[in-house]
C-alpha positions in Angstrom: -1.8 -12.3 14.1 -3.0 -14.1 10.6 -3.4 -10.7 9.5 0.2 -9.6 10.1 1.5 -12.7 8.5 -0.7 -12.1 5.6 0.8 -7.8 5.1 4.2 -9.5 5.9 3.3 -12.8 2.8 1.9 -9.8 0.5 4.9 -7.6 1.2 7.6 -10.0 0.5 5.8 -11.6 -3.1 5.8 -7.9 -3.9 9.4 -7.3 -3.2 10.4 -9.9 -4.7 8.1 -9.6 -8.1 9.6 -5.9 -8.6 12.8 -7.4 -7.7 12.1 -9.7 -11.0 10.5 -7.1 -13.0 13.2 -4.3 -12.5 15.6 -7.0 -14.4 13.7 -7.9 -16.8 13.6 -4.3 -17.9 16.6 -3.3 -17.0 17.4 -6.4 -19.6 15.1 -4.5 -22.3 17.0 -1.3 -22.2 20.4 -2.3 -22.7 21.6 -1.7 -26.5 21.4 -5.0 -28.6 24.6 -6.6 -29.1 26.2 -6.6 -32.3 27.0 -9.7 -34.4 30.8 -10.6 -34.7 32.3 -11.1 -38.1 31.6 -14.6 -39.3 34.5 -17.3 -37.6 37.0 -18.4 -39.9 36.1 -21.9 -41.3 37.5 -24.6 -39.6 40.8 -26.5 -41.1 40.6 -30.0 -42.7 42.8 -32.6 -42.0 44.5 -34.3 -45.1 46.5 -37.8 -45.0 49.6 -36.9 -47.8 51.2 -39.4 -49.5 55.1 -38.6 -50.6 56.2 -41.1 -53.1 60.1 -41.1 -54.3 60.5 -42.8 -57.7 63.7 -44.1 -59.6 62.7 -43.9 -63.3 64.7 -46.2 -66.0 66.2 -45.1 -69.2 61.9 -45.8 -70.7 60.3 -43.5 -68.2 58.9 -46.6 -65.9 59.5 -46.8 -62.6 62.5 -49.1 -61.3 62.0 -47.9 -57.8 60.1 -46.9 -55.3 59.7 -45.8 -51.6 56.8 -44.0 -50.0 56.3 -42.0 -46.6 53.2 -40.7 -45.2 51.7 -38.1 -42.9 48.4 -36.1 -42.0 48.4 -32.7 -42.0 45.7 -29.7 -41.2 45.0 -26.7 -43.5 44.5 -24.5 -40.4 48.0 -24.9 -39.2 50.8 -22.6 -39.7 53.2 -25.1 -38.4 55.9 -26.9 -40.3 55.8 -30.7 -40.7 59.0 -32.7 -41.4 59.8 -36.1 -42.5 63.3 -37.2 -41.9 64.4 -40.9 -42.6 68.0 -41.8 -43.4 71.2 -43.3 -42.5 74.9 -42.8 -42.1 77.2 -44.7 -44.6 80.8 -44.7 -44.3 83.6 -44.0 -47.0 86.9 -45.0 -46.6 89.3 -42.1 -46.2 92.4 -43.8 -45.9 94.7 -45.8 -44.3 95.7 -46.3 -40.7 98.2 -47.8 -39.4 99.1 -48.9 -35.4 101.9 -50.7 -34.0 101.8 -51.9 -30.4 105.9 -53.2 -30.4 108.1 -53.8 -33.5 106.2 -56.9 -34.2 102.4 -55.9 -34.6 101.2 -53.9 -37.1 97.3 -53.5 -37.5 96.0 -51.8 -40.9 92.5 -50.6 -40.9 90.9 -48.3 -42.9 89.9 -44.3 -41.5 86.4 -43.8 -42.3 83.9 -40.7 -42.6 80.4 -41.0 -42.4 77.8 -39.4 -44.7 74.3 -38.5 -44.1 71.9 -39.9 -46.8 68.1 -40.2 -46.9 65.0 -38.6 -47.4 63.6 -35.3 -46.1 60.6 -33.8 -46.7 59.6 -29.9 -45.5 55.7 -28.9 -45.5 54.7 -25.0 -44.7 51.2 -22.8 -45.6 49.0 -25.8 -46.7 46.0 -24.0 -47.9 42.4 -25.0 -49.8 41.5 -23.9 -53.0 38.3 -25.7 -54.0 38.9 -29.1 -54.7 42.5 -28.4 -54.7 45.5 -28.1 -52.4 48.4 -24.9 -52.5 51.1 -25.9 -50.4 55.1 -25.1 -49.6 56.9 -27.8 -50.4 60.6 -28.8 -50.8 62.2 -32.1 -51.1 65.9 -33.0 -50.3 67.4 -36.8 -51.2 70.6 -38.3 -51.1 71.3 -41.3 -52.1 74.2 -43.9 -53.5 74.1 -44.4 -57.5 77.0 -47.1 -57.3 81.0 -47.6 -57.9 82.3 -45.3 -59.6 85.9 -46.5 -59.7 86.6 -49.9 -60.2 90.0 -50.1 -58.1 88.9 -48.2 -54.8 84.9 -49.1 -55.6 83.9 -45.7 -54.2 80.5 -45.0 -54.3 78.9 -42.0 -56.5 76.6 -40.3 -53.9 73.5 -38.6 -56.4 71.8 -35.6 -54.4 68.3 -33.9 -55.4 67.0 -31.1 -54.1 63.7 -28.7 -54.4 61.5 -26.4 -53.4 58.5 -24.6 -55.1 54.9 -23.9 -54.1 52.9 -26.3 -55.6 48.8 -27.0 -56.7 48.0 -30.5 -56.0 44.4 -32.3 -57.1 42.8 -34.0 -53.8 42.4 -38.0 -54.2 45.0 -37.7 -57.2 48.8 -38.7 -57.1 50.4 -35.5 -58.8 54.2 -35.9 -60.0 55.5 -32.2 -58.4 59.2 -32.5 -58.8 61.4 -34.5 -61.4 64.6 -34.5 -63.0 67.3 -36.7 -65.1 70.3 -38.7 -63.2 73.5 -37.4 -63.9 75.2 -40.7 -64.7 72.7 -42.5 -66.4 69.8 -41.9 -68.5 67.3 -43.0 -66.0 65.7 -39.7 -63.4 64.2 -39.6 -60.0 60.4 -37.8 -59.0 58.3 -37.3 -56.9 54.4 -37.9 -56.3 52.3 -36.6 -53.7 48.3 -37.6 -52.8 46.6 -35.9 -50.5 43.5 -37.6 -49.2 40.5 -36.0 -47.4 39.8 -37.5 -43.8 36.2 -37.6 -42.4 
C-alpha cells in the first residue's frame, strides 16, 4: 500500500512539474512584444488671469475688473467666461387709461445685454510659453450722450487672434482707443503654473 501511494505522490509532482515547465516554455517561444510609441506627455493645468482695463487720456489705468479660471493644455475643449447684466433704455412713451379719468404714463423699455465674455480654444505649450485662441467681447455704458433724453452711449469691443503669452507674466494681448474720449480699454492675461 505505501508503495502505491508513493508511484501515485511521484506521478502527480511529475504531472504537475511538466505541467509548469511546458508554460514556461511555451512562455520563451512566443515573439517578444514590441514597444508602443512613447505616450503623449501629459497636459498641465494653468490658473489664467483675464484683466479688463479702462485707460485715461495718460495711459494709466482708471479702471479695472478681473476674472479668473484654470484651464489644461491637454484639453480640446472650449472654456467660457460670461458675466453681465441687462440694462434697460427707454423706448418711449406709454400711455393707459382705465375710464376717462385715469391716465397712467410710463415709459416702454428695451433691455440690452452688456458685460464681459471671454472664449478660450487650443491652449498649447511652447517652452516656457503659452499659444492659445483667444477672443474677447465687452460691452459696456460710456455715459449720456444727450443732455435732454440722458441716453446712455453703449461702447462695444471686440477680438480675437491667437496669441503667445509669457507664464507667471501679465501680457497686455488686446487694446484699443475709446471712441468718445481719449482714454482706451485692454486687456491682460497671466497664466500661472499649478503644482
Amino acid at each position: 500500500m505505501r508503495h502505491i501511494t508513493l508511484v501515485c505522490c511521484l506521478l502527480l509532482f511529475t504531472a504537475v512539474s511538466g505541467q509548469k515547465t511546458f508554460a514556461q516554455d511555451a512562455g520563451a517561444q512566443q515573439p517578444p512584444k514590441t514597444q508602443s510609441a512613447a505616450p503623449a506627455s501629459a497636459g498641465h493645468f494653468y490658473r489664467f488671469d483675464f484683466t479688463v482695463e479702462e485707460v485715461g487720456a495718460e495711459g494709466k489705468p482708471t479702471n479695472s475688473r478681473d476674472y479668473s479660471t484654470v484651464l489644461g493644455t491637454d484639453s480640446h475643449e472650449l472654456m467660457s467666461i460670461r458675466t453681465g447684466s441687462r440694462f434697460p433704455i427707454a423706448t418711449g412713451p406709454f400711455v393707459a387709461s382705465g375710464n376717462e379719468n385715469m391716465h397712467i404714463q410710463n415709459n416702454q423699455f428695451q433691455y440690452v445685454d452688456l458685460g464681459v465674455n471671454f472664449d478660450v480654444r487650443e491652449v498649447h505649450e511652447i517652452g516656457r510659453q503659452l499659444s492659445l485662441n483667444l477672443t474677447a467681447d465687452l460691452s459696456g455704458i460710456a455715459g449720456p450722450n444727450d443732455s435732454v433724453t440722458h441716453q446712455p452711449v453703449i461702447r462695444h469691443n471686440r477680438w480675437q487672434g491667437l496669441v503667445l503669452i509669457p507664464t507667471g507674466k501679465a501680457t497686455v494681448v488686446f487694446s484699443s482707443d475709446s471712441l468718445d474720449s481719449k482714454g482706451g480699454t485692454r486687456i491682460l492675461v497671466t497664466a500661472t503654473p499649478l503644482q
